[in-house]
C-alpha positions, -999 to +999 in steps of 0.1 A: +105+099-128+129+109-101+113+105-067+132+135-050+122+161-078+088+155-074+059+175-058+053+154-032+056+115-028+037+085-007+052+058+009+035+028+023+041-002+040+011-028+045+018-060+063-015-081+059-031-066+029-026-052-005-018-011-003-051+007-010-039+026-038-035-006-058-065-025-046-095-035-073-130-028-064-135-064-059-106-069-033-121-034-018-157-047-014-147-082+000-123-066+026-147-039+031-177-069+043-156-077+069-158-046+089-175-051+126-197-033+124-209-039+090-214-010+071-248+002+058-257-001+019-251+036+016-220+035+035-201+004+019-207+022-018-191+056-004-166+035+015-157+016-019-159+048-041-138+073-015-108+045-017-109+039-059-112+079-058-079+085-039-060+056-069-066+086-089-031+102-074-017+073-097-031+088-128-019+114-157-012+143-160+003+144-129+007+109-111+019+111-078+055+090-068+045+059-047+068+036-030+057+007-019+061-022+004+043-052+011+049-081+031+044-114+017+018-120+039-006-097+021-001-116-014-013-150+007-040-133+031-072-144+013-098-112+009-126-126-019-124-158-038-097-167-061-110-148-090-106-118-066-071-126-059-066-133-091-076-101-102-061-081-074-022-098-078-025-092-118-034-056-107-003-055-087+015-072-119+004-042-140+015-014-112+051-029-113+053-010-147+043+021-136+070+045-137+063+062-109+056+034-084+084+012-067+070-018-057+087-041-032+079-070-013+092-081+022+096-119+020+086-145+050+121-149+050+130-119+063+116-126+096+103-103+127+113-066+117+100-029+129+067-029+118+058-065+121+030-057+137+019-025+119+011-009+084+015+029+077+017+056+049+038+086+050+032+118+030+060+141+019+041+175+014+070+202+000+034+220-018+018+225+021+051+238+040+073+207+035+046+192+058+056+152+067+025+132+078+023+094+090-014+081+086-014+047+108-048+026+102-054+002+124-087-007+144-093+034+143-068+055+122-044+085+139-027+111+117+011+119+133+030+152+126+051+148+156+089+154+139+101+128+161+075+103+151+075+109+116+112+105+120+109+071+135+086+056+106+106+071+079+135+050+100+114+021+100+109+023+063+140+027+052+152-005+070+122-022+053+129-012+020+161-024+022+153-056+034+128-065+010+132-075-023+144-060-052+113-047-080+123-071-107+124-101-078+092-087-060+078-088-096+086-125-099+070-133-060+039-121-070+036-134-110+043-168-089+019-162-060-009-149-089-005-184-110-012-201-077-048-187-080 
């Protein structure tokens, strides 16, 4: 599926944990008990449920174009038990062959880059005005539609993607990391 013809298009870039759209309910609950504050019963299940309902951009008939980077660091940061990584990085193994998903991953090697110290998603959005949104989580998340600033993370993400790895290489990172599990 060509990226560019496409309806609309997510990129991400996480640096310490697996990209929500790919995370398993398991990795989801464990990374969700370590909010501060904790969340309530009721909370935690609409917390878990709200992020498995937005993977369904991933799915027929339409599945939304996803590109993806990680950094290594998110295949070694420990959310659960091993059966949770386990589970998560053979998730990850199975959304390598999704068509319309490019998966990458930004090696330790690599060193210090642009967004080190930051994660992000950007939204192309040709069906809303060709709208361009960056959605930046960190302690409390910001939406940015400032041209300029959308401009600078698609910048930032473009150097990333070129310095990670290839898909078939970022494949092989992760089977390796998995088996370690």
């Amino acid at each position: 599926m060509s990226f560019e013809a496409s309806a609309g298009k997510i990129y991400t870039y996480e640096q310490m944990v697996v990209p929500g759209l790919f995370q398993t309910r398991g990795y989801i609950e464990a990374l969700f008990r370590t909010l501060t504050p904790p969340l309530g019963t009721a909370a935690f299940r609409r917390a878990v449920q709200v992020r498995l309902n937005r993977q369904l951009v991933l799915c027929p008939p339409a599945p939304t174009p996803v590109h993806a980077l990680m950094s290594e660091a998110a295949l070694h940061n420990r959310v659960g038990n091993d059966e949770t990584m386990r589970a998560q990085l053979t998730r990850l193994l199975a959304i390598c062959d999704l068509e319309h998903v490019k998966l990458q991953v930004l090696p330790f090697s690599r060193g210090a880059h642009a967004a080190t110290a930051s994660s992000f998603l950007m939204f192309d959005l040709p069906q809303m005005g060709d709208v361009r949104l960056v959605y930046v989580d960190l302690i409390r998340a910001h939406c940015i539609h400032d041209e300029t600033d959308v401009n600078a993370y698609n910048l930032a993400f473009t150097h990333l993607a070129s310095a990670a790895l290839p898909e078939a290489d970022s494949r092989d990172l992760i089977q390796t990391t998995a088996s370690s599990y």
